[in-house]
N, CA and C of each residue as an Amber inpcrd file, in Angstrom:
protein
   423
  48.9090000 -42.7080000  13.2410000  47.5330000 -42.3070000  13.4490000
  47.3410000 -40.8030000  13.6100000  48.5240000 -40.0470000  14.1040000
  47.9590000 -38.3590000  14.7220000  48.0520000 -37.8280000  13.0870000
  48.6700000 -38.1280000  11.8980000  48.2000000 -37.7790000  10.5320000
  47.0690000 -38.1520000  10.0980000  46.5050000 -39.1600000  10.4130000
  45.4830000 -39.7720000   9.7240000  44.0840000 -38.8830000  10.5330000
  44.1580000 -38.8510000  11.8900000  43.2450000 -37.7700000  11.9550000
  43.2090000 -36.5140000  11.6540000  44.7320000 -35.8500000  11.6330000
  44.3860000 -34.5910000  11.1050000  44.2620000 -34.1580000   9.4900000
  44.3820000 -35.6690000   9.0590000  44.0790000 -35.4830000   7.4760000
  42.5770000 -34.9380000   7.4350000  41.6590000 -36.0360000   8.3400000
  40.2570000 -35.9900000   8.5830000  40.0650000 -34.7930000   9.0120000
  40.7640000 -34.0500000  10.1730000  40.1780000 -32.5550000  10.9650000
  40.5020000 -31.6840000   9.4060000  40.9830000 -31.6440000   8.2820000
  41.2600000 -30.5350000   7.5550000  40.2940000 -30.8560000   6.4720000
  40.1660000 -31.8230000   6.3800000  38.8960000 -32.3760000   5.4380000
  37.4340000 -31.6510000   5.9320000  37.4310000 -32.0680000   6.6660000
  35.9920000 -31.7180000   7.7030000  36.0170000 -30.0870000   7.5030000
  37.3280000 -29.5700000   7.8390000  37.2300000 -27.8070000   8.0750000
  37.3690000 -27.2560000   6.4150000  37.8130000 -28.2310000   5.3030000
  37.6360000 -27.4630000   4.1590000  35.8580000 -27.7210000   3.6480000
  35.4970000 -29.1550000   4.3180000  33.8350000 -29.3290000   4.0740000
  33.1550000 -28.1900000   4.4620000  33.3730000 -27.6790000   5.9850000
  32.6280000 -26.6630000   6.7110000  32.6020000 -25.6080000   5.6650000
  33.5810000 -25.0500000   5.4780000  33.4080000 -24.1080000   4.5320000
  32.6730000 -23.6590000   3.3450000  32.3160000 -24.9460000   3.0390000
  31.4350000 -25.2560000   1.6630000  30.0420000 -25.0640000   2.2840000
  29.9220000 -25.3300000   3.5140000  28.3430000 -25.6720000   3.7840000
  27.4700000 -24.3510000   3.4010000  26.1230000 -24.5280000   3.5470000
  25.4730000 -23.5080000   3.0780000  25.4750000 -22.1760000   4.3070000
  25.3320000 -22.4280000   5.1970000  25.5820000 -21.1070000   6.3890000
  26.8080000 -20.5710000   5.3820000  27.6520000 -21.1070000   5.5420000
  28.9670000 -19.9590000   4.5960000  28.5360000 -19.4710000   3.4540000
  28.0110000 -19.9740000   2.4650000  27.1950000 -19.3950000   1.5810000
  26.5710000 -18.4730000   1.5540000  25.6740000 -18.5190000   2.4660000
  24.3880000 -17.6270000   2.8100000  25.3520000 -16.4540000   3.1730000
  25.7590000 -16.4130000   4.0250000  27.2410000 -14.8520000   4.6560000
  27.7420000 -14.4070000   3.3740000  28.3570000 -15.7850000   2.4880000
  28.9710000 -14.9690000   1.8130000  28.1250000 -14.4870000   0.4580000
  26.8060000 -14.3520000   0.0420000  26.2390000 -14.0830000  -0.2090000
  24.9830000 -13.0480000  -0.1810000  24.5570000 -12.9630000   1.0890000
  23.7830000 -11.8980000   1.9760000  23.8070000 -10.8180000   1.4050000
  24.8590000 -10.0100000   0.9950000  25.0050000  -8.5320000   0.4640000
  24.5040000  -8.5140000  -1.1750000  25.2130000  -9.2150000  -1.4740000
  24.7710000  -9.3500000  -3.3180000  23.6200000  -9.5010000  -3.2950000
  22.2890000 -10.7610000  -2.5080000  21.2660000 -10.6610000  -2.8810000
  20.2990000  -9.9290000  -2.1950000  20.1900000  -9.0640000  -1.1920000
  19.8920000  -8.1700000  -0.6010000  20.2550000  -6.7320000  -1.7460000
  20.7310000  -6.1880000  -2.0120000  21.2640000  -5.5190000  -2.7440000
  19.9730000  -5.7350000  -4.4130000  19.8520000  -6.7010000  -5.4560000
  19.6810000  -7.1780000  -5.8530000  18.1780000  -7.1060000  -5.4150000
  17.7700000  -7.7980000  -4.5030000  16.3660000  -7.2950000  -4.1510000
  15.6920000  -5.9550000  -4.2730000  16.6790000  -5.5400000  -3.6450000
  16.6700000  -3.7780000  -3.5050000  16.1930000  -3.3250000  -4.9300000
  16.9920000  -3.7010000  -5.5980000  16.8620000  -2.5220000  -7.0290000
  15.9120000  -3.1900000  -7.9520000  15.2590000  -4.7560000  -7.8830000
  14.0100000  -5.5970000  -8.3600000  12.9910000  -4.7390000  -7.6710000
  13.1810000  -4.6800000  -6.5520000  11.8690000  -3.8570000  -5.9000000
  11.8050000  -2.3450000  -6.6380000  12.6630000  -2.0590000  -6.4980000
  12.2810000  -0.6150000  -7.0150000  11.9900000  -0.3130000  -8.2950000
  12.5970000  -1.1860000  -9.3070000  12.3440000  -1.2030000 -10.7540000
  10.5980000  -1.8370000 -10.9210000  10.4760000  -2.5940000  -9.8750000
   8.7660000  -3.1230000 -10.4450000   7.6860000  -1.9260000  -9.5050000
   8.1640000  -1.0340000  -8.4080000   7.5630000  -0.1620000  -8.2390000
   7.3510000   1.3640000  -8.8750000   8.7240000   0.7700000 -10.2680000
   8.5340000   2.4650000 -10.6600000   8.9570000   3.4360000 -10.1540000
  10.2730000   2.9330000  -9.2640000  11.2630000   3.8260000  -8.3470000
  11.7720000   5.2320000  -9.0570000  11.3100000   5.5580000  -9.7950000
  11.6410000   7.1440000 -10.4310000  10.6860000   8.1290000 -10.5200000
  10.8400000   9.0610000 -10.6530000  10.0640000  10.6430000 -10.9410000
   8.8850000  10.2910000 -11.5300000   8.6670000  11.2910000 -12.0260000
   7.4660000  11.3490000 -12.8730000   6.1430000  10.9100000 -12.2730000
   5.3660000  10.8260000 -12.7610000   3.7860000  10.3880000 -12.3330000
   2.9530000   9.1660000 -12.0210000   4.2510000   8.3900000 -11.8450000
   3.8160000   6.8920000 -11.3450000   3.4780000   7.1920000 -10.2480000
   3.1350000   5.9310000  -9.4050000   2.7180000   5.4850000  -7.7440000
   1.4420000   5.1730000  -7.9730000   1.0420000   4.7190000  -6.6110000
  -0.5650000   4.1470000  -6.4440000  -1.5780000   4.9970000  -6.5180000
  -1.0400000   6.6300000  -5.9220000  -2.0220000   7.6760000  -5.9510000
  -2.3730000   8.0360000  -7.5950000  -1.3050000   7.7500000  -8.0940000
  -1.4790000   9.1190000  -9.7310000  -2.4430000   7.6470000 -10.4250000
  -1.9620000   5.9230000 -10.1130000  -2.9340000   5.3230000 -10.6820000
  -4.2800000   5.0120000 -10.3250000  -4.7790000   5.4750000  -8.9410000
  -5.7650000   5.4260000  -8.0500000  -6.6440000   6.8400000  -8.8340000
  -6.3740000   7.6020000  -8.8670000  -6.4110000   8.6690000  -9.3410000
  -7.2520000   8.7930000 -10.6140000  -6.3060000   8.2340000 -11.7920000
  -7.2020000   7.8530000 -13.0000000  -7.5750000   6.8230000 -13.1120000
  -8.0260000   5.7930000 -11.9220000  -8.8400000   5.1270000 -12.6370000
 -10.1150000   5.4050000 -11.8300000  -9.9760000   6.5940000 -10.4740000
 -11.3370000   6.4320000 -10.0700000 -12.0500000   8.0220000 -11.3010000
 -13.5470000   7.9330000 -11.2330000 -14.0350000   9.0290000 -12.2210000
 -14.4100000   9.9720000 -11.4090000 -14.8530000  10.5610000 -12.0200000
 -16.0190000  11.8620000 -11.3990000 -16.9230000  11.3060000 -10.2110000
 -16.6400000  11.7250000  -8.7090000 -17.1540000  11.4240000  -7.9960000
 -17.3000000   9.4790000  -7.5850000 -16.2100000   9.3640000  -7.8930000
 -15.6700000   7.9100000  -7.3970000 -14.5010000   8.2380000  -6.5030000
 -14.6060000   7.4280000  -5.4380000 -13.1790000   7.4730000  -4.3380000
 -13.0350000   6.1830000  -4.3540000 -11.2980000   5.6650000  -4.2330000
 -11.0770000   4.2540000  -4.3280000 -10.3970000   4.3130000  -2.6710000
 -10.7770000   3.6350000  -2.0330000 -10.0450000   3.0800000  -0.5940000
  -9.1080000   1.9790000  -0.9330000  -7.7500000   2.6420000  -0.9090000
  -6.4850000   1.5660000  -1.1030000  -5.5720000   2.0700000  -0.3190000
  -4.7490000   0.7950000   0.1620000  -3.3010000   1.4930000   0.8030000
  -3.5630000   2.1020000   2.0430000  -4.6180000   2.0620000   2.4370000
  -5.1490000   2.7910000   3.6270000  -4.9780000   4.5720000   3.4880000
  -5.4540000   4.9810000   2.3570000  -5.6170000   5.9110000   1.4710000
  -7.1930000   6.5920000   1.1570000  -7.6190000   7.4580000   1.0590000
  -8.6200000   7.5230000  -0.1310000  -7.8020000   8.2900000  -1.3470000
  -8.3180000   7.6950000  -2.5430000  -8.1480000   8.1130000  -3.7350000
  -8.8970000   8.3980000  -4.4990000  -8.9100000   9.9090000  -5.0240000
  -7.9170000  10.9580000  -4.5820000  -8.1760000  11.4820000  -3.3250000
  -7.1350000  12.0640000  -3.0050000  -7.3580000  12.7310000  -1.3860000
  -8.0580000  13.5960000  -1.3730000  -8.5760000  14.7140000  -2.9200000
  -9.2110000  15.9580000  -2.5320000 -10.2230000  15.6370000  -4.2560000
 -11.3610000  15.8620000  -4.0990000 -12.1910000  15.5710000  -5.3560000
 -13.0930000  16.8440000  -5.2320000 -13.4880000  17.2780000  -6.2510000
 -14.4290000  18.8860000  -6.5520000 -15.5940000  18.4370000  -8.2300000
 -16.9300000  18.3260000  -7.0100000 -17.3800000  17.6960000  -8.0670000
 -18.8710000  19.0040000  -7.8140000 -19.6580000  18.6440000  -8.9740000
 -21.2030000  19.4820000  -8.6500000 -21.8230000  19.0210000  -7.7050000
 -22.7460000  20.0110000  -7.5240000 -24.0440000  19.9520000  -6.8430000
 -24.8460000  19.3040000  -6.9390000 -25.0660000  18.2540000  -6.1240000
 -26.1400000  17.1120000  -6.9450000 -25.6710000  15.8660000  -7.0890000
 -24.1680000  15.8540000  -6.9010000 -23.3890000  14.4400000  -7.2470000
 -23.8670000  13.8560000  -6.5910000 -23.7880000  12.1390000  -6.7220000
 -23.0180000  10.9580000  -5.7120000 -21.9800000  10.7340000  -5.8830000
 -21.1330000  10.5420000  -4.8220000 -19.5080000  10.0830000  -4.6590000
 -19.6060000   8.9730000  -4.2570000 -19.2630000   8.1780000  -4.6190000
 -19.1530000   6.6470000  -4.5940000 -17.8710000   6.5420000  -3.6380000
 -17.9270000   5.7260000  -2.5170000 -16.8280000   5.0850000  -2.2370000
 -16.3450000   3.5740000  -2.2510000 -15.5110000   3.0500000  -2.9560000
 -15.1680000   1.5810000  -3.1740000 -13.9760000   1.0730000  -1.8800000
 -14.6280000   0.2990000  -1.4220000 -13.0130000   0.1960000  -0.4780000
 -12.1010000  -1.5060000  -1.5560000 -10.9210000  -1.2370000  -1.7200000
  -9.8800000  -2.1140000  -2.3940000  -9.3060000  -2.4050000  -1.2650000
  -8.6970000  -2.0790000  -0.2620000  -8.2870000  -2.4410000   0.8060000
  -8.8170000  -4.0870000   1.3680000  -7.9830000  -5.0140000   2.1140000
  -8.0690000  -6.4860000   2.7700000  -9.2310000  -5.8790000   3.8330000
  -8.7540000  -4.9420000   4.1320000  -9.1430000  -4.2450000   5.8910000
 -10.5080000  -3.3020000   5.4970000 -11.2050000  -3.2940000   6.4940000
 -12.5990000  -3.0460000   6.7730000 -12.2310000  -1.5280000   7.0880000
 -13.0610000  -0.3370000   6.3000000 -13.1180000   1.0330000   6.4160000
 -14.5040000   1.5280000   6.1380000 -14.0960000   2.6790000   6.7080000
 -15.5100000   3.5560000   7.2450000 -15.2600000   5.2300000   6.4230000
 -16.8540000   5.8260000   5.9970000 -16.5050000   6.8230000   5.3210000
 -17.3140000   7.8040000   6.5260000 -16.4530000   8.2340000   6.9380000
 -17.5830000   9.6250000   8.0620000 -17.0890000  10.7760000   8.1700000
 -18.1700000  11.8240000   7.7950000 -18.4570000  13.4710000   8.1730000
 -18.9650000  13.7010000   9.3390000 -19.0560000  13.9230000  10.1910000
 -19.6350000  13.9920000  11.5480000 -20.8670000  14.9210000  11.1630000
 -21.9770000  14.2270000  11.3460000 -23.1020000  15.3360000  11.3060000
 -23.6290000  14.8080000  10.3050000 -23.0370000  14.6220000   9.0350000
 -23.3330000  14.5790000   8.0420000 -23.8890000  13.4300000   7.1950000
 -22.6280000  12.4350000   6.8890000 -22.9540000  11.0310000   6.8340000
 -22.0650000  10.0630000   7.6490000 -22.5220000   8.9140000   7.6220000
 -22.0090000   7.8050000   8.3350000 -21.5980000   6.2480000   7.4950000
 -20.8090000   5.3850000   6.9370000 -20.8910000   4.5480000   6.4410000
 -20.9360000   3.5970000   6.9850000 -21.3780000   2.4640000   7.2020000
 -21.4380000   1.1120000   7.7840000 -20.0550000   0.8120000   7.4670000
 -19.2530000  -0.6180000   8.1340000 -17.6710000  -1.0590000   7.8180000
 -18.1520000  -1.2890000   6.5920000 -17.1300000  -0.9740000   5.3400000
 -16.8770000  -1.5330000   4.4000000 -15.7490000  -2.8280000   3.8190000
 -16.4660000  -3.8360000   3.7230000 -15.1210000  -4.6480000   3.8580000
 -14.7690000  -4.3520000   2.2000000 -13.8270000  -5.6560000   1.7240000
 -13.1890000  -5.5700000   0.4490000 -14.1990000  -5.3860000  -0.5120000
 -14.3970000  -5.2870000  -1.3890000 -15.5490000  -4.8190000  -3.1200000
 -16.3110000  -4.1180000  -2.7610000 -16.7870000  -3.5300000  -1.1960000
 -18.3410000  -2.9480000  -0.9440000 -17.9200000  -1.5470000  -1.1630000
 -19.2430000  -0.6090000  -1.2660000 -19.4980000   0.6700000  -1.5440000
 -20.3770000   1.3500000  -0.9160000 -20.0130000   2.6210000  -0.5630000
 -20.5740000   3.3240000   0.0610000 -21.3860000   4.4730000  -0.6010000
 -22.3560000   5.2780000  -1.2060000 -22.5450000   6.6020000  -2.0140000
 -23.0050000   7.4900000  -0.9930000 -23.1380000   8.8830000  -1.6840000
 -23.4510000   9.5990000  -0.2670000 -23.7640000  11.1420000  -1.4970000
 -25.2500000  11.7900000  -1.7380000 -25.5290000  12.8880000  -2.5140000
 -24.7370000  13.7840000  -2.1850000 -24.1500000  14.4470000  -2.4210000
 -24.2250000  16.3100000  -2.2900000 -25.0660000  17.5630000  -2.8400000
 -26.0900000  17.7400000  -1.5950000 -26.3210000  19.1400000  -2.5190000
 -26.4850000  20.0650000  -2.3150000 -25.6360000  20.6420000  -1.3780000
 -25.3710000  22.0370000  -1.0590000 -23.6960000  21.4130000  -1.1320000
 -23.6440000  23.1050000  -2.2210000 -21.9120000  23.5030000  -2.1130000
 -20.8000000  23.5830000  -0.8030000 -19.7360000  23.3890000  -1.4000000
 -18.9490000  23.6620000   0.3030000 -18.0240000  22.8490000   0.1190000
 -16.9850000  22.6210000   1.4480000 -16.0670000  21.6050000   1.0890000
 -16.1670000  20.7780000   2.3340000 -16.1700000  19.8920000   2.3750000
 -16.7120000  18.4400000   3.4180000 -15.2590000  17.8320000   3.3390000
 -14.7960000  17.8410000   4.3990000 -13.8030000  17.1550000   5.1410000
 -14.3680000  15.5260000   5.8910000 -13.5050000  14.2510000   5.3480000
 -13.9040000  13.2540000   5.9860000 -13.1190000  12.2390000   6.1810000
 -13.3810000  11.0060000   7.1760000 -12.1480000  10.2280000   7.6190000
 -12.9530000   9.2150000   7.7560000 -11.8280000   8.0650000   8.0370000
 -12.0430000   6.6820000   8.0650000 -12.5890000   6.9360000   9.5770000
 -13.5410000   5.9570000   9.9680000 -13.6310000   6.0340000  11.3810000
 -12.8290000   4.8760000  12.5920000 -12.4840000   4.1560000  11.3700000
 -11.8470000   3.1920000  12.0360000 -10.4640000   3.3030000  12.0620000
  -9.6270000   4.2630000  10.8280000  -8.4960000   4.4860000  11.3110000
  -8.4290000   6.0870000  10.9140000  -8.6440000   6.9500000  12.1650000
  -8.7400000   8.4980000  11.9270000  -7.8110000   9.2650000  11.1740000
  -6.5410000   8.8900000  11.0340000  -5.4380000   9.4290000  10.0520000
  -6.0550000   9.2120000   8.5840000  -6.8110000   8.9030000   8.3810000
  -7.2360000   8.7570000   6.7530000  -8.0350000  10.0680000   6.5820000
  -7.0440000  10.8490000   5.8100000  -8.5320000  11.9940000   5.7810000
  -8.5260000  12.6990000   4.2590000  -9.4940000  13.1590000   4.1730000
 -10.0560000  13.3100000   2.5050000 -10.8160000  14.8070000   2.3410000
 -11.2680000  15.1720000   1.6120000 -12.0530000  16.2970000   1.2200000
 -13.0910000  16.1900000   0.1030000 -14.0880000  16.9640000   0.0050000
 -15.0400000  16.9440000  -0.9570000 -15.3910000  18.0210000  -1.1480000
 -14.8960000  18.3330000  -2.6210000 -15.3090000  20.0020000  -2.4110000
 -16.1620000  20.1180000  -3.4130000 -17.5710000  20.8780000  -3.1200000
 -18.6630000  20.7460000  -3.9980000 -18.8360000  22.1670000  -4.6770000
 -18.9840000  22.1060000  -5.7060000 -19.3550000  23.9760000  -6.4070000
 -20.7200000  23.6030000  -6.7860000
């Protein structure tokens, strides 16, 4: 009998080995790794003029700002005298367009828009009010 169980205890400990916890360990690095460089290849992990800003960028126009990323896009816009600047928020999260003094936006949740004239020249500095690190410029000729 003391063979016949330890036939069973070596059975059992070559099973353990197989199980998936061992797997997963011995695996962990390769697909971690592997993630790594999927992520970066679908973000466009190289030079040049990719990212969210350079595409935020061209697709907003003349006096369009896109709210993404907890961003405005573009960060600095120089438009005439007379414009409206549109603001779109793309963002899940609810944002605010404010100049102190100047203008004020109600929360903007996701698709809504904000416009706001310019018409005196100058450059207008402005931020989210709901999260103050967001800050932008408007520079009018």
């Amino acid at each position: 009998m003391p063979g016949r169980s330890r036939a069973r205890f070596r059975f059992r400990r070559k099973v353990f080995h197989m199980c998936p916890i061992s797997l997963v360990r011995r695996w962990r690095v390769p697909v971690i790794l592997l993630a790594s460089i999927l992520t970066l290849a679908a973000c466009g992990g190289g030079g040049g003029e990719t990212g969210s800003a350079g595409d935020g960028a061209a697709a907003a126009g003349a006096g369009e700002v896109i709210i993404e990323g907890f961003n405005f896009v573009p960060e600095t816009i120089e438009v005439p005298t007379g414009t409206a600047v549109t603001w779109t928020n793309k963002d899940t999260a609810a944002h605010t367009v404010v100049d102190e003094g100047l203008f004020e936006s109600e929360e903007l949740d996701q698709g809504e828009t904000f416009s706001f004239t310019f018409d005196t020249p100058g450059e207008y500095s402005y931020i989210c009010g709901i999260h103050p690190y967001m800050t932008a410029t408007v520079t009018v000729t």
